[in-house]
C-alpha positions as CSV (number, residue, x, y, z in Angstrom):
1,X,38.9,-34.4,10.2
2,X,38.3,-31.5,8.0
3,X,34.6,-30.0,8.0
4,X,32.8,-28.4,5.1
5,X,29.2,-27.2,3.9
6,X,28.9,-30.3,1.9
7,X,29.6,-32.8,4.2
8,X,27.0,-31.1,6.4
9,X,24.2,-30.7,3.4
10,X,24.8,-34.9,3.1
11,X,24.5,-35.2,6.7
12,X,21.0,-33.3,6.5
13,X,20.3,-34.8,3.7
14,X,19.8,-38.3,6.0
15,X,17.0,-36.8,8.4
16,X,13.4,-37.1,6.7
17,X,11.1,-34.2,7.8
18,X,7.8,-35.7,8.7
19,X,5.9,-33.1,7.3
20,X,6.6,-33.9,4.0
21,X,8.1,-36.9,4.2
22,X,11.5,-36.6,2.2
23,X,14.5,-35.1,3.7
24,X,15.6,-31.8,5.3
25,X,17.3,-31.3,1.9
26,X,14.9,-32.2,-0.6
27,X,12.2,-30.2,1.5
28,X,14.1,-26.9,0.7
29,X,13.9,-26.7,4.7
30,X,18.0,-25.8,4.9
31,X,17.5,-21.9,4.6
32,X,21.4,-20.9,3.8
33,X,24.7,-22.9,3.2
34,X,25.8,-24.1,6.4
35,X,28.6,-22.3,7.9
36,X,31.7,-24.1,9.4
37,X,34.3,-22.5,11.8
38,X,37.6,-24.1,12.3
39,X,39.0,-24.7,15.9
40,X,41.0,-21.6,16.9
41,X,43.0,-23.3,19.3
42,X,43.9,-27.0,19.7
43,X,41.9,-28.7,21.6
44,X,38.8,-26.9,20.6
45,X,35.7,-28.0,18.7
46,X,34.8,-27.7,15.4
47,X,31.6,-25.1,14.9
48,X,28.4,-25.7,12.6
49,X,25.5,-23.4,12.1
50,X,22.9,-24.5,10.6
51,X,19.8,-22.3,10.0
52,X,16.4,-24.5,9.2
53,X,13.3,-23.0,7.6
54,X,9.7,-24.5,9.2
55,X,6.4,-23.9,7.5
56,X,5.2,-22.5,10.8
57,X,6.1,-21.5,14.9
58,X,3.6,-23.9,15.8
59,X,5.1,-26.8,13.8
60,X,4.3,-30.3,15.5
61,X,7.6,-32.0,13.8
62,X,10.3,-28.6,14.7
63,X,11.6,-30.2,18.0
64,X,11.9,-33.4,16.9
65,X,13.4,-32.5,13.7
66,X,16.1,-30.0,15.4
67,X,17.3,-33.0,17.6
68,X,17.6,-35.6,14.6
69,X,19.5,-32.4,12.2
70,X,21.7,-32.8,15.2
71,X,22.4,-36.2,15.9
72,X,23.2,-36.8,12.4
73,X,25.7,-34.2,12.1
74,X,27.4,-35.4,14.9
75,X,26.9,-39.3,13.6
76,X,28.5,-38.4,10.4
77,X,31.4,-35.5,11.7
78,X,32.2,-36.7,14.9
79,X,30.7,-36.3,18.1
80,X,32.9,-33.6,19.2
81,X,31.4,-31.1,17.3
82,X,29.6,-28.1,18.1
83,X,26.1,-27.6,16.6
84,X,24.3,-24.8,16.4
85,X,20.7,-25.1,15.0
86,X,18.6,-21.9,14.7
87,X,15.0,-22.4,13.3
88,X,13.1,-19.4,10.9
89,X,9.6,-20.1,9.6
90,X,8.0,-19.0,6.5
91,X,5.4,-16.8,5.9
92,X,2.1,-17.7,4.8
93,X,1.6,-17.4,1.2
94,X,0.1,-14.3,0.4
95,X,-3.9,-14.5,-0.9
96,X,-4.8,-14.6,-4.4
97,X,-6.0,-11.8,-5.9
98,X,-9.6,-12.2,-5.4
99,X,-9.1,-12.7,-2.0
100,X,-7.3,-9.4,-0.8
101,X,-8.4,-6.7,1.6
102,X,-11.6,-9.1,2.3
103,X,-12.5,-6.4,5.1
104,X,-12.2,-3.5,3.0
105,X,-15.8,-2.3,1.6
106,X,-14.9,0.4,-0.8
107,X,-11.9,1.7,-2.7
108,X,-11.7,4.8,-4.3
109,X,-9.3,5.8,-6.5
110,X,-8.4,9.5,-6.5
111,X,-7.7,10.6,-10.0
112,X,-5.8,13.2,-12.2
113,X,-5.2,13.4,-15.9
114,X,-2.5,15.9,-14.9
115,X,0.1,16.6,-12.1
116,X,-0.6,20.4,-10.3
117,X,-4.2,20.2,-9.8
118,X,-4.4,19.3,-6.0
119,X,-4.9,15.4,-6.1
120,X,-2.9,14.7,-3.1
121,X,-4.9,17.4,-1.5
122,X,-7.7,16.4,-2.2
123,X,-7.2,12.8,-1.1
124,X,-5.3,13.7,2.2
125,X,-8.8,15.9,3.1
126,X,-11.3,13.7,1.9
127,X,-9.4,11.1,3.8
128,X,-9.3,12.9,7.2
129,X,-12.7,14.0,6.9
130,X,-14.4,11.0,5.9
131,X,-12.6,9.5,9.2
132,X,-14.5,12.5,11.6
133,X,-18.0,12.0,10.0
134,X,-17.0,8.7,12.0
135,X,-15.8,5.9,8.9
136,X,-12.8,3.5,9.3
137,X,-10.4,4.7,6.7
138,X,-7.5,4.0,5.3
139,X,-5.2,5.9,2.3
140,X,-3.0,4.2,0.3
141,X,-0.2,6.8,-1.3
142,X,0.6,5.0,-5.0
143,X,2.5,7.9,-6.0
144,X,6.0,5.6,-5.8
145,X,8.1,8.1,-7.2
146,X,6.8,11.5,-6.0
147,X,5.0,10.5,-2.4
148,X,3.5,13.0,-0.5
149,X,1.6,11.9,2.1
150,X,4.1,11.3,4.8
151,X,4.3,15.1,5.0
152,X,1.1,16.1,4.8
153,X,-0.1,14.3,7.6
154,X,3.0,14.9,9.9
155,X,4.6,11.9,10.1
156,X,7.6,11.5,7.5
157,X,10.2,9.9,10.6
158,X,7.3,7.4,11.4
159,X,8.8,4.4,10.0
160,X,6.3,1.1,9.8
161,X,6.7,-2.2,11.5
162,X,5.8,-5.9,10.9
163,X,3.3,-8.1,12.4
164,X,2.6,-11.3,12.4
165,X,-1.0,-12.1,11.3
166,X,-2.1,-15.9,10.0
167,X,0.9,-16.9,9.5
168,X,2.4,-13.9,7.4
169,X,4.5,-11.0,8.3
170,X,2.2,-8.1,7.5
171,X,3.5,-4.1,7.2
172,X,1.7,-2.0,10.1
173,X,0.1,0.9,8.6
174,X,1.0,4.5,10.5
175,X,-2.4,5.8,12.0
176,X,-2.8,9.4,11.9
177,X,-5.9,12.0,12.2
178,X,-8.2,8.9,12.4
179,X,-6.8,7.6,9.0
180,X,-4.1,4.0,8.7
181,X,-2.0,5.5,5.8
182,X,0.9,3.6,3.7
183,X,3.2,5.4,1.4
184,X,6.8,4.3,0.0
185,X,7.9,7.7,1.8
186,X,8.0,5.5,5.0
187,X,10.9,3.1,3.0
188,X,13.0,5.7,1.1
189,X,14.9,8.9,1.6
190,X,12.5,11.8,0.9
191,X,16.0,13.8,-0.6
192,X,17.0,11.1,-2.7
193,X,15.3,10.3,-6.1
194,X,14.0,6.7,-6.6
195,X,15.2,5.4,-9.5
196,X,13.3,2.3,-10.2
197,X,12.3,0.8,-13.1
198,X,8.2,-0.3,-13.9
199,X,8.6,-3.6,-12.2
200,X,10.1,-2.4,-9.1
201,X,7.7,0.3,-8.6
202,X,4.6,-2.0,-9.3
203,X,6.3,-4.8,-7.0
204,X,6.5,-2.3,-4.4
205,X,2.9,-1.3,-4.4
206,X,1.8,-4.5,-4.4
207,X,3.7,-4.9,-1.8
208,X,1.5,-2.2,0.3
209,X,-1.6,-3.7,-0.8
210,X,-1.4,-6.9,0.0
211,X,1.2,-7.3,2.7
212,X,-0.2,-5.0,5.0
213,X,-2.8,-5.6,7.9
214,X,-5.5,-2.7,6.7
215,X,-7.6,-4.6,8.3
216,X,-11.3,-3.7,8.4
217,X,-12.3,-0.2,6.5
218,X,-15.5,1.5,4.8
219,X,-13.5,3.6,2.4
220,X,-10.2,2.8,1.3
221,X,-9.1,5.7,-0.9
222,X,-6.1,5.6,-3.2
223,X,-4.2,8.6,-3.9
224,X,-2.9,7.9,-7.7
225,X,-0.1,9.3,-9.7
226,X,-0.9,11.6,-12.6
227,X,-2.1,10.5,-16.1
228,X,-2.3,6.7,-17.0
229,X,0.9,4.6,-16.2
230,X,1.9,0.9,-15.2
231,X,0.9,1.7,-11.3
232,X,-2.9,2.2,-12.7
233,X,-2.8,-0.9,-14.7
234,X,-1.7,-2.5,-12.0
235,X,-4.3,-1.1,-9.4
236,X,-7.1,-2.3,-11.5
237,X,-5.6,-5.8,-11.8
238,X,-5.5,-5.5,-7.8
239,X,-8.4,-4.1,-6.9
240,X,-12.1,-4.3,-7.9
241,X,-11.9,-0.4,-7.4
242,X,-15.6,0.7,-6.2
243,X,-15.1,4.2,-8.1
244,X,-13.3,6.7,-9.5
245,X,-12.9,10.5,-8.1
246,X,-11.5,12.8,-11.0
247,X,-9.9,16.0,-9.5
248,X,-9.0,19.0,-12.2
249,X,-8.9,22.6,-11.9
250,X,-11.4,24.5,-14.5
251,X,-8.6,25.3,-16.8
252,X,-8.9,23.7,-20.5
253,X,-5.6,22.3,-20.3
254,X,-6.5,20.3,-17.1
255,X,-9.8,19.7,-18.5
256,X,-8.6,17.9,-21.4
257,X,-6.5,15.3,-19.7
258,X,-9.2,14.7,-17.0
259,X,-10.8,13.3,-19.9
260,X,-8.4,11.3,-20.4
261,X,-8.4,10.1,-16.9
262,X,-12.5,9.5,-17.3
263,X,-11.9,7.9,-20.6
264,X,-9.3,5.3,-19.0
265,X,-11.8,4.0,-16.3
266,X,-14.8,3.6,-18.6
267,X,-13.0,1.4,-21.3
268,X,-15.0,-1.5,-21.7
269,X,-11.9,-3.4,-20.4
270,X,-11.9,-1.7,-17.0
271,X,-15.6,-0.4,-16.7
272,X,-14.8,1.5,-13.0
273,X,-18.0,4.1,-12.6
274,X,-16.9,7.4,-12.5
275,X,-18.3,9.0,-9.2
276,X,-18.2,12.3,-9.7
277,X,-15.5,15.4,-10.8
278,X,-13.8,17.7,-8.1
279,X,-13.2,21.2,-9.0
280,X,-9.7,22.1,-7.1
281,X,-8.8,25.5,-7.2
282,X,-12.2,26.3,-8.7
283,X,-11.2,30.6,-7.5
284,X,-9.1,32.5,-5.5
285,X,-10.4,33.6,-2.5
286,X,-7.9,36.2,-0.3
287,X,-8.6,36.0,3.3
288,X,-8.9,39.7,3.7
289,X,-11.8,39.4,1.2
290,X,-13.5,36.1,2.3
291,X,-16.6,37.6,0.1
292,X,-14.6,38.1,-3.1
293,X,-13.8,35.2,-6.0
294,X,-11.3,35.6,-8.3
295,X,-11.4,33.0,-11.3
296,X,-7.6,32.5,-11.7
297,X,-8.2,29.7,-13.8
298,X,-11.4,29.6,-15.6
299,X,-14.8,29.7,-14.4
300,X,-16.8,26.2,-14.0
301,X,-15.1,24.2,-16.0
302,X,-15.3,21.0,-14.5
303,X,-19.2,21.6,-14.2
304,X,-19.7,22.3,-17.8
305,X,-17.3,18.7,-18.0
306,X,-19.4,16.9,-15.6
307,X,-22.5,17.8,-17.4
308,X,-20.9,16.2,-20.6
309,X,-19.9,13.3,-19.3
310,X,-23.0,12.9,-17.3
311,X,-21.3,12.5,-14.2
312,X,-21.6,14.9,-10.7
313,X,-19.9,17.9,-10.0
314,X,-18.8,16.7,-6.0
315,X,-17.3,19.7,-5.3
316,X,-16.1,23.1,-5.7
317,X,-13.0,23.5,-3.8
318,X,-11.3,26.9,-3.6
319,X,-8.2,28.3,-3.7
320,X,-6.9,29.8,-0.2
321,X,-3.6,30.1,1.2
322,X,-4.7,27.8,4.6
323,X,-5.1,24.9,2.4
324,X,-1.6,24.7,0.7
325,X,0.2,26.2,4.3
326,X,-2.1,23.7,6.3
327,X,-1.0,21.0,3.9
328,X,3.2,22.2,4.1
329,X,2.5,21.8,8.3
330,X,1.1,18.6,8.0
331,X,-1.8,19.8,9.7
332,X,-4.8,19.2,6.5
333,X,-7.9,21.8,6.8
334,X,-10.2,18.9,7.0
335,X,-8.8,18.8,10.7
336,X,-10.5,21.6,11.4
337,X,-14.7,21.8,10.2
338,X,-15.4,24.9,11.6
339,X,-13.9,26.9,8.7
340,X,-15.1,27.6,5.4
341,X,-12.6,25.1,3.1
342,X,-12.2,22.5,6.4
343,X,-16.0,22.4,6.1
344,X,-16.0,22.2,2.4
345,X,-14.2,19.0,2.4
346,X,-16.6,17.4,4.9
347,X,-19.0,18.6,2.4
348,X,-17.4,16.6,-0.2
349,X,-17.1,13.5,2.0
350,X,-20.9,13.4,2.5
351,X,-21.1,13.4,-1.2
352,X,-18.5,10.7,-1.8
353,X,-20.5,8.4,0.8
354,X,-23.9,9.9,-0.9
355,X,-22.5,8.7,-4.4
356,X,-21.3,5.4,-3.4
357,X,-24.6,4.2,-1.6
358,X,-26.5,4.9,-4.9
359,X,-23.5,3.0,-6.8
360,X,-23.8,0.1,-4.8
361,X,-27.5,0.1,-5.1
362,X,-27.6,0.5,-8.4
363,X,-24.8,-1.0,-9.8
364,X,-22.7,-4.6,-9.5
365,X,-19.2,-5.1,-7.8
366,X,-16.3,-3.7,-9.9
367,X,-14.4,-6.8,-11.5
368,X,-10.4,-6.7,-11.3
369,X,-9.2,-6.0,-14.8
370,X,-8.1,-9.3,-16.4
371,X,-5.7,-7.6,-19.6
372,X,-2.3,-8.1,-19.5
């Protein structure tokens, strides 16, 4: 007797899964096209593998149904042959949208109307030092095709593992400086480009949001691309996003697309509050003249812009050569709040968490956008 996949799929097809009552077949619980080895040598057994998908490990019906997948193979091939039954189980579905990161309290979205002004930065600092004024945090990287934060925290050959949580196979987050941190850096090649096209990239950090075990956290912050793209839409049809953080240096070019940026969350059809404006490079300090400021880039122009929009100036963050080579070592300045810009970021954390109490005081839970 010859064997092939079909005859096997028939033979499945006879044993009724009590779980849904209709058979192996029907219940989409065959997970691949058998596979069928020949006998090598006469005298030798035919081979089947069989792979069968269960709802769950703990599945009442899996022993029985293994045992009755193999008796009717054998009833209907011949008792002779050897059958090999392997059981996967499916994951959970994931929770609907509403329901995500239920132990997350707030999620702030770090924001830039323009690439170069420090975003990153920012978020990486404000991160670490919102973790040693004693917060659970957590930073989510959604720059898919220029990540960052692998490097700047040290840990670009960390690679993230899976864990099994309610039924679902959940990514690990990589905890570093007191702060669980996802970025696609962990999944690609940091010397290869990533070519992928809007709904790849959007899939992908979906992916990160919802299949990962964040667990519980007061601030979840969320280090955005640059100007207004797909992977904002698609973070405000994820996440009721407590606030946004604009960071822009003073310069007038910067200034105008960090309007932009403000202009995008107060739409009526996303309505995020606006939390306040960072100043990033706000004057060059060199550190043989700690005393001196040089305003490379303008002077106060993101407080003359927070006064118009009615909005707080958070910060005034300068420019100094141990914040971009602390950030190239992985090492942030946050890590370190006895200096003058370490403690300038623990400065701004205090206002973040000062600016979010009065929020949620004042104001109701952010809605997920609903546009399409």
């Amino acid at each position: 007797m010859t064997l092939y996949p079909k005859l096997i799929m028939d033979a499945l097809a006879t044993v009724t899964y009590a779980g849904t009552k209709k058979n192996l077949v029907e219940s989409d619980m065959v997970a691949d096209t058998p596979s069928v080895a020949a006998p090598s040598h006469e005298g030798e057994p035919w081979r089947v593998k069989i792979v069968l998908l269960f709802p769950r490990d703990t599945d009442p019906f899996l022993k029985s149904t293994v045992k009755a997948a193999e008796a009717a193979v054998k009833y209907h091939c011949g008792q002779d042959v050897e059958v090999t039954i392997e059981t996967e189980f499916k994951s959970a579905p994931r929770p609907e949208v509403e329901q995500l990161l239920p132990g997350v309290k707030n999620i702030i979205a770090v924001s830039s109307g323009k690439g170069g002004v420090g975003k990153s930065t920012v978020s990486a600092n404000l991160a670490i030092a919102l973790a040693r004024l004693g917060y659970k945090v957590g930073l989510l990287d959604t720059d898919i095709f220029g990540p960052s934060m692998p490097k700047m925290f040290n840990v670009e050959d960390e690679r993230p593992y899976a864990v099994k949580k309610d039924g679902r196979d959940l990514i690990c987050p990589i905890e570093q400086y007191g702060v669980k941190l996802l970025s696609i850096g962990f999944f690609v090649s940091p010397t290869t480009a990533t070519l992928w096209r809007g709904g790849m990239a959007t899939s992908a950090l979906k992916q990160l949001i919802a299949d990962a075990d964040w667990g519980e956290l007061d601030y979840f912050i969320l280090d955005t691309p640059p100007g207004t793209s797909d992977i904002h839409l698609t973070l405000l049809q994820t996440l009721p996003i407590t606030g946004a953080v604009i960071v822009s240096t003073p310069q007038q070019v910067a200034l105008a697309d960090a309007r932009k940026g403000i202009d995008m969350y107060r739409n009526e059809k996303v309505n995020v509050p606006i939390l306040g404006l960072i100043e990033n490079m706000a004057w060059f300090t060199p550190a043989e003249l700690p005393e001196n400021k040089y305003y490379i880039f303008g002077k106060e122009g993101c407080k003359q812009l927070a006064e118009e929009m009615n909005v707080p100036l958070l910060a005034q963050i300068p420019l100094v050569q141990s914040i971009c080579d602390n950030g190239d070592a992985g090492t942030p300045v946050a890590l370190n709040s006895d200096s003058a810009t370490g403690l300038a970021f623990i400065n701004l954390a205090q206002a973040v968490v000062t600016v979010v109490n009065r929020r949620n005081k004042e104001q109701p839970k952010t809605k997920i956008v609903g546009m399409k």
